[in-house]
C-alpha positions as CSV (number, residue, x, y, z in Angstrom):
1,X,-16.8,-55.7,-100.9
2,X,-13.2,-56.9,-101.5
3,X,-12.2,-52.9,-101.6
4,X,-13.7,-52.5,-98.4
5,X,-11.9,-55.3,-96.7
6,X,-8.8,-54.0,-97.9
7,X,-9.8,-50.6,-96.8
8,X,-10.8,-51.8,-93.6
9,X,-7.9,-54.0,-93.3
10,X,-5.3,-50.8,-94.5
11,X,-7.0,-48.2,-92.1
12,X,-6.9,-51.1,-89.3
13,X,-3.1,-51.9,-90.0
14,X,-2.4,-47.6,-89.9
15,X,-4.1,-47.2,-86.7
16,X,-1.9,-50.2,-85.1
17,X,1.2,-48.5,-86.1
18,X,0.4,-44.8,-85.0
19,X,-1.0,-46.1,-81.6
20,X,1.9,-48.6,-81.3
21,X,4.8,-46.1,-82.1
22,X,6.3,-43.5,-79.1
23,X,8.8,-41.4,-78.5
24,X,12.4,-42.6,-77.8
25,X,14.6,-40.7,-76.1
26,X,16.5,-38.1,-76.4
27,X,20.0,-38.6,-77.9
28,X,23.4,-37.2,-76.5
29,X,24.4,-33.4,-77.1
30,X,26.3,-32.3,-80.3
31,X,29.0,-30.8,-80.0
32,X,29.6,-27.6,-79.6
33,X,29.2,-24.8,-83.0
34,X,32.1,-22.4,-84.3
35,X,31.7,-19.1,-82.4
36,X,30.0,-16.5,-84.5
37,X,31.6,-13.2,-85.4
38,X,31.2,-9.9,-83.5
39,X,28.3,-7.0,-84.6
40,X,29.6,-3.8,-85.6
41,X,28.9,-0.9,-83.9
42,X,26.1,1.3,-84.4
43,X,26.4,4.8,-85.8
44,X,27.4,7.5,-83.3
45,X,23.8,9.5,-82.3
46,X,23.4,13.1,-83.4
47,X,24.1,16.0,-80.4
48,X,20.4,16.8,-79.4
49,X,19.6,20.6,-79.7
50,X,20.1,23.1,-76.5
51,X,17.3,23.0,-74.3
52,X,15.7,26.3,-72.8
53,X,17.4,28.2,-69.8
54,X,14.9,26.8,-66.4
55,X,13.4,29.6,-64.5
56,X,15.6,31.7,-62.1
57,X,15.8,30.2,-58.5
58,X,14.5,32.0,-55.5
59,X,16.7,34.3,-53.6
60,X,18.9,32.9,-51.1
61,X,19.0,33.6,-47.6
62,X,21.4,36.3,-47.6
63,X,20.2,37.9,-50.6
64,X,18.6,41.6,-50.8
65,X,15.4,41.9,-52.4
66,X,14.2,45.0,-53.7
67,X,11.0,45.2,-55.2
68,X,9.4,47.2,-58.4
69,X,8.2,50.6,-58.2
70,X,4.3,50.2,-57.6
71,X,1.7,52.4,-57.4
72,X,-0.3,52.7,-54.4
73,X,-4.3,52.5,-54.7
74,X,-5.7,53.9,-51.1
75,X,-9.6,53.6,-51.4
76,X,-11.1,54.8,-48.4
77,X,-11.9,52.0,-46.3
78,X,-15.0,52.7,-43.4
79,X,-14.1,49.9,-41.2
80,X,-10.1,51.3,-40.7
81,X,-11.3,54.6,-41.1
82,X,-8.7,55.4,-43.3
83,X,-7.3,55.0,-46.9
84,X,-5.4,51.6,-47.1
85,X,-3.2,49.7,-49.5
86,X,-2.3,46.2,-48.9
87,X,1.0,45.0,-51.1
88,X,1.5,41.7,-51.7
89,X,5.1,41.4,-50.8
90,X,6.6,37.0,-50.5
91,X,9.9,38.1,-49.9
92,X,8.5,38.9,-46.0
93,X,9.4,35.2,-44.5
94,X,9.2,34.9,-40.9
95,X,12.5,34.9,-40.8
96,X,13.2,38.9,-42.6
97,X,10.4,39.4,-39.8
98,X,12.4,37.9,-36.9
99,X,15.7,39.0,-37.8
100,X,15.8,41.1,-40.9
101,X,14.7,44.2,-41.7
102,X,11.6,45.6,-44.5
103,X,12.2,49.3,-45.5
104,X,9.6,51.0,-47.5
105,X,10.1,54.1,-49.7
106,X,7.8,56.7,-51.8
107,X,8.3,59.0,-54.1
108,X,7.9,62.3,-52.8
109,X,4.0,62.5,-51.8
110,X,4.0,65.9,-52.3
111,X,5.4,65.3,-56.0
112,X,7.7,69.2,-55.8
113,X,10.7,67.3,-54.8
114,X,11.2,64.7,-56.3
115,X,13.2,62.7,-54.0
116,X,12.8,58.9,-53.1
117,X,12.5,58.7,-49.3
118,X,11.7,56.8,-46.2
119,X,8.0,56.1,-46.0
120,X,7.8,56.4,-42.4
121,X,9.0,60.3,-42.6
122,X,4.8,60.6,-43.2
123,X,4.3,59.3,-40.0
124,X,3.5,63.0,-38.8
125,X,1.1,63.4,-42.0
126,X,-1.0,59.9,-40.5
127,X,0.8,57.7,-42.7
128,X,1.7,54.0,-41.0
129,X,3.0,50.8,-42.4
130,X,2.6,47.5,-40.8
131,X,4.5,44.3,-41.9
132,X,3.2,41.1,-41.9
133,X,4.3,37.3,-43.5
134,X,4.1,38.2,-47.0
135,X,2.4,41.7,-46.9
136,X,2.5,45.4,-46.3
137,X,-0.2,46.8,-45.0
138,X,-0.4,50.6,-45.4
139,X,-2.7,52.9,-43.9
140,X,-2.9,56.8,-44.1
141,X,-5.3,59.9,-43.0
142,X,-5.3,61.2,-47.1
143,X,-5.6,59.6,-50.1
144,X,-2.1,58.3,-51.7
145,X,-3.8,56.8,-54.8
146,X,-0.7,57.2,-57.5
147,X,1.7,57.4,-54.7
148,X,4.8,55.3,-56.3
149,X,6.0,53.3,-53.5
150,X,8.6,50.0,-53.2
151,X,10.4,48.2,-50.6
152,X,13.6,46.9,-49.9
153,X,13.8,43.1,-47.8
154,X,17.4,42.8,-46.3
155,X,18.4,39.5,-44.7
156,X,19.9,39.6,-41.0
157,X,23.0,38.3,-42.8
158,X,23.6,41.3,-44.2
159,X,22.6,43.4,-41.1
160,X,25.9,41.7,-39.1
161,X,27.8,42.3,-41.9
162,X,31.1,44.7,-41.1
163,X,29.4,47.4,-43.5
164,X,26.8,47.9,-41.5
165,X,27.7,47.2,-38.0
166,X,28.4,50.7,-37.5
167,X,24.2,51.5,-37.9
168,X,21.0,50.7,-36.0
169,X,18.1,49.3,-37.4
170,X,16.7,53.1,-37.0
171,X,19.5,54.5,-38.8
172,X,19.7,52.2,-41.6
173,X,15.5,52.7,-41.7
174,X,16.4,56.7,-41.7
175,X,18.5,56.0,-45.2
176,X,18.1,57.6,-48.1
177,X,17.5,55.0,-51.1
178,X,20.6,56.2,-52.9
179,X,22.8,55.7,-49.4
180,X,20.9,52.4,-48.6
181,X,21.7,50.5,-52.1
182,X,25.5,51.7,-52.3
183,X,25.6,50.4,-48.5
184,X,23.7,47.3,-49.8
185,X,25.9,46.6,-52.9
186,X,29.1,46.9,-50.6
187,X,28.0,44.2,-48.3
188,X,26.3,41.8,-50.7
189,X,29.9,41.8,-52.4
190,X,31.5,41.1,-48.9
191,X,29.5,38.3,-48.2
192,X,29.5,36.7,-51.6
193,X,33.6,36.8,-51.4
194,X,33.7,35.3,-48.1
């Protein structure tokens, strides 16, 4: 029993001291330390490897836009009473519509010429072409299935250009393609210089 009472009494005399002790407070700040050395610099990064070239960008507002050759499909259409195409052409903004100009050409429909001309010389054979935002509609009294056809969208920009001043809207639609794209090279050059 003398071990307990000295357990008792040491456990008692423990619990006194860790109750009875507290925090003091806080001292003064030491000084200050030496400053520390600079880092050295990190290793220069490899050059990364050349990315792809981005898509082309659309064609500005004074550019000419000629499109592919395509062939015409004319299935006979009941409701038109007639054989129709419809192209799908985006380069037809409102604006080619208010102030520009849409030319259309075939290749000889008769195929013994060979030539490339305007489409509305067919106008007499029933042929007619109608323009609207983003399409050409084409309509005709025969069949012009296989019919290579394309079209040419030329800015209002260009049409005030000094080249051709000189020409109506009628006489530039009259062109042959051959006179029409020397015409359109010179004042695309022009305008680009300016």
């Amino acid at each position: 029993m003398k071990t307990f009472k000295l357990l008792l009494i040491g456990s008692l005399v423990i619990s006194i001291a860790i109750i009875s002790c507290s925090k003091g407070s806080t001292g003064p700040q030491g000084p200050a330390g030496p400053a520390g050395t600079n880092g050295s610099n990190g290793a220069n990064g490899s050059n990364g490897t050349n990315g792809t070239n981005g898509t082309n960008g659309t064609n500005g507002t004074d550019s000419v836009l000629y499109s592919a050759w395509d062939t015409l499909s004319t299935p006979y259409d009941t409701t038109a009473a007639a054989y129709t195409d419809t192209i799908q052409a985006p380069a037809i903004t409102q604006s080619i519509i208010d102030s520009g100009l849409v030319i259309s050409y075939v290749k000889d429909i008769y195929g013994n010429t060979g030539t490339t001309v305007d489409i509305t010389e067919y106008i007499t054979s029933g042929v007619f072409v109608t323009y609207g935002l983003g399409t050409i509609n084409i309509s005709s009294g025969f069949d012009m299935t296989g019919v290579q056809f394309r079209y040419v969208v030329v800015p209002g920009a260009i049409l005030t250009s000094s080249t051709f001043k000189q020409y109506s809207s009628q006489q530039i639609k009259r062109m042959d393609f051959s006179t029409l794209t020397k015409l359109l090279g010179e004042a695309t050059n022009k305008s680009t210089s300016n």
